[in-house]
C-alpha positions as CSV (number, residue, x, y, z in Angstrom):
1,X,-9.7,12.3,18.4
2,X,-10.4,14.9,15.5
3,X,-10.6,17.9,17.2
4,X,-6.4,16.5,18.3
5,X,-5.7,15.7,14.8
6,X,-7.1,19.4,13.7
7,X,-4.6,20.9,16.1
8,X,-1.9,19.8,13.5
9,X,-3.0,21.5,10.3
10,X,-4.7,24.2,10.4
11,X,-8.1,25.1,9.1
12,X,-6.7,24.0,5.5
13,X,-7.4,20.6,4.5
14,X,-5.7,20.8,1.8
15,X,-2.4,20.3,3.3
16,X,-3.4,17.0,5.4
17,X,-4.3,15.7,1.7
18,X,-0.9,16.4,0.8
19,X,0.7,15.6,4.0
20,X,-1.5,12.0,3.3
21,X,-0.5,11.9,0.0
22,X,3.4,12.1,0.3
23,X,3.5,9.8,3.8
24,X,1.2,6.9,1.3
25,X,4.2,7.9,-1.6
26,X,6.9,7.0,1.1
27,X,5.3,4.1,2.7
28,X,4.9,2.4,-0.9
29,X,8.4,3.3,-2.1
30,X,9.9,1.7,1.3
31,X,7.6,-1.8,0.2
32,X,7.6,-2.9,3.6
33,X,6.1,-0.9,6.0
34,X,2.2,-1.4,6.3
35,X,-0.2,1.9,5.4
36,X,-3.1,0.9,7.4
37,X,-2.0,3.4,10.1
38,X,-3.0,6.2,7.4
39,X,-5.8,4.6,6.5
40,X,-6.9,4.9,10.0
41,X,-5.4,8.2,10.4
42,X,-7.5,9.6,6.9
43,X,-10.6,8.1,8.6
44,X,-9.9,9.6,11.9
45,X,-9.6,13.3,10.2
46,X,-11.7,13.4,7.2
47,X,-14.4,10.9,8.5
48,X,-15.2,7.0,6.6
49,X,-15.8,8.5,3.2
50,X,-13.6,11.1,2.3
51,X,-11.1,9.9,4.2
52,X,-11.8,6.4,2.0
53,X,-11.1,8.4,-1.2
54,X,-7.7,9.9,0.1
55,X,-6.4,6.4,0.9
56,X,-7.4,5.1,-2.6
57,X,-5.6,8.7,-4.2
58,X,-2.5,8.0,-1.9
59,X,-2.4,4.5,-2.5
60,X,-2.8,4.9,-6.4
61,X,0.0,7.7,-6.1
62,X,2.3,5.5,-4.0
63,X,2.4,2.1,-6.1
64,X,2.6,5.1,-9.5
65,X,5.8,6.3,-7.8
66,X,6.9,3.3,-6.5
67,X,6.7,1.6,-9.6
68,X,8.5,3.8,-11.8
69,X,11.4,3.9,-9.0
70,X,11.5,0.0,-9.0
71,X,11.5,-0.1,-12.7
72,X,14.7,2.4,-12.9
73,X,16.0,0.2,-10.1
74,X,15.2,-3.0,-12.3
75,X,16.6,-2.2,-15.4
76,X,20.0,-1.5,-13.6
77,X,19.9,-5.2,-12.3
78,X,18.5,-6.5,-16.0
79,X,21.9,-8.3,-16.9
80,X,22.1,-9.9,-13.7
81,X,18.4,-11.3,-13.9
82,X,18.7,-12.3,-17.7
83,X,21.5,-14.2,-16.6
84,X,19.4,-15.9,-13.3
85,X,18.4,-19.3,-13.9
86,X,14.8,-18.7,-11.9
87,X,12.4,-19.7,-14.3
88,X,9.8,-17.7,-12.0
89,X,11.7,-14.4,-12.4
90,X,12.2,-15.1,-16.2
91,X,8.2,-15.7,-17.0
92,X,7.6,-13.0,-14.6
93,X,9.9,-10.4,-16.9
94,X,7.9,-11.8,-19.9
95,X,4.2,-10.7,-18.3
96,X,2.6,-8.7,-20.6
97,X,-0.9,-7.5,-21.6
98,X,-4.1,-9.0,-20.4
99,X,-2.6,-11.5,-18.4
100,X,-0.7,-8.6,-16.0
101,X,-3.4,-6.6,-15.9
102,X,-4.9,-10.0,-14.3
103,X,-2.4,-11.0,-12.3
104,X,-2.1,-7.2,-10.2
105,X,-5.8,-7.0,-9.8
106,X,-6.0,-10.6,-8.1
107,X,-3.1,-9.9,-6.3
108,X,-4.0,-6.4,-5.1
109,X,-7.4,-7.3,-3.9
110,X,-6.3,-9.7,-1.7
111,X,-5.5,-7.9,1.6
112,X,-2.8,-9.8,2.6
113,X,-0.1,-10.0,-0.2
114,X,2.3,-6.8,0.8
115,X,1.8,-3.9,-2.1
116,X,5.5,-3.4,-2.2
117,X,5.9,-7.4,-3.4
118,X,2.7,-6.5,-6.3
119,X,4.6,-3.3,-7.4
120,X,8.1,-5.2,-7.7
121,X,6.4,-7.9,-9.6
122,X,4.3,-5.5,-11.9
123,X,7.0,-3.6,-12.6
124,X,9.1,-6.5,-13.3
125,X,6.5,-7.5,-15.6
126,X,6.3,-5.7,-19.0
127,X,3.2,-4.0,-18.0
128,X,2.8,-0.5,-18.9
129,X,2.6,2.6,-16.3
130,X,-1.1,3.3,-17.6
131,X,-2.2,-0.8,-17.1
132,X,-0.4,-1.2,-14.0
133,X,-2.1,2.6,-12.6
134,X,-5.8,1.5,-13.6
135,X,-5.2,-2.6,-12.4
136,X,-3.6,-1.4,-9.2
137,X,-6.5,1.2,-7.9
138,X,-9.1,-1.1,-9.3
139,X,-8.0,-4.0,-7.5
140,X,-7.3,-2.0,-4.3
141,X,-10.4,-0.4,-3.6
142,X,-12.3,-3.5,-1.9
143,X,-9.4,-4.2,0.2
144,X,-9.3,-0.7,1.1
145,X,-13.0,-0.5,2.0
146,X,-12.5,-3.7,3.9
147,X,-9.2,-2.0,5.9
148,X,-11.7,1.5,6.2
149,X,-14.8,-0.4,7.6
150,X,-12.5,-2.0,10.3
151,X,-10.7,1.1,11.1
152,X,-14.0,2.8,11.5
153,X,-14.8,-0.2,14.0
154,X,-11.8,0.0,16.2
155,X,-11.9,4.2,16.5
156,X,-15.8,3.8,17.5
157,X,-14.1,1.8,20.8
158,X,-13.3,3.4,24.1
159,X,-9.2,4.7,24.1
160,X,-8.9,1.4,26.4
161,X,-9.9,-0.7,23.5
162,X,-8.5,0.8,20.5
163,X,-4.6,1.3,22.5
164,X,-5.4,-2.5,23.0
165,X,-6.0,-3.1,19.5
166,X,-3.0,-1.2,18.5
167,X,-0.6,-2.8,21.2
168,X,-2.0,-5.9,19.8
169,X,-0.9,-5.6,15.6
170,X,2.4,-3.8,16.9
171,X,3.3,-6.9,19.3
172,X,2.0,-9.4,17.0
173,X,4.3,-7.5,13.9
174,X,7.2,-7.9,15.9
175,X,6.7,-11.5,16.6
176,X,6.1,-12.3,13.1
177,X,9.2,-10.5,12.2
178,X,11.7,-11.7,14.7
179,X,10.5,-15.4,13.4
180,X,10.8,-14.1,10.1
181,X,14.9,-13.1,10.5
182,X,15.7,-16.6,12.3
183,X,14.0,-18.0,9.4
């Protein structure tokens, strides 16, 4: 499967980085779709361990972009959420310090809590951008490692077994989002 993926860049490594890098900025900015297919892609190219530290740089770069955009995006809504009688959203605005810092590390190490719904809180939160940077790579490296090792698992299958595998999460994401919208 490398020698396929090294068809599309060229002798330059450099540029799948990049290419990593910007798909891992968009995928975080959307806050819904799910990176693990460029987790398994950076494994698949650069092999476990390099291809580890790209995921950690892309997911640190995505949730730094993403946050600042959500923040812009935030203080548009402000007067609408000052005026919200959600107690949750109003402590949430008034996260600060130590206890934010706290609060994204539990959350992002924890696999299954979506990053997009971490960097909406955080930057609802009055974390800082240098906090929220060093709590969210921090807390996403084990869950990372976790996501790498089992990538590494699956692409060590016969084809048969890892289009199985990948037939499976695709089928069982649409189930779980058609139940989702008649919710």
């Amino acid at each position: 499967m490398r020698d396929y993926l090294l068809e599309w860049f060229p002798g330059n490594p450099i540029l799948a980085v990049l290419f990593s890098l910007i798909v891992n900025i968009v995928v975080a900015i959307s806050g819904i779709l799910p990176s693990a297919f460029i987790t398994a892609g950076n494994i698949a190219f650069f092999g476990f361990e390099t291809g580890l530290m790209v995921s950690i740089a892309g997911e640190a770069a995505g949730a730094i972009v993403s946050f600042i955009l959500y923040r812009k995006g935030l203080i548009k809504l402000s007067p609408k959420i000052n005026k919200s009688n959600s107690k949750l959203l109003l402590m949430l605005k008034n996260t600060a310090g130590a206890e934010a810092v706290i609060l994204v590390l539990t959350l992002r190490v924890l696999p299954f809590i979506p990053s997009g719904a971490v960097t909406l809180a955080a930057a609802f939160s009055k974390m800082g951008l240098l906090s929220f940077s060093v709590a969210s790579t921090v807390g996403k490296i084990p869950s990372l490692f976790i996501e790498a090792c089992s990538i590494d698992q699956v692409l060590s299958l016969k084809i048969e077994w890892q289009v199985a595998f990948i037939l499976f999460f695709i089928l069982t994401s649409i189930y779980f989002l058609f139940r989702k919208m008649k919710r």
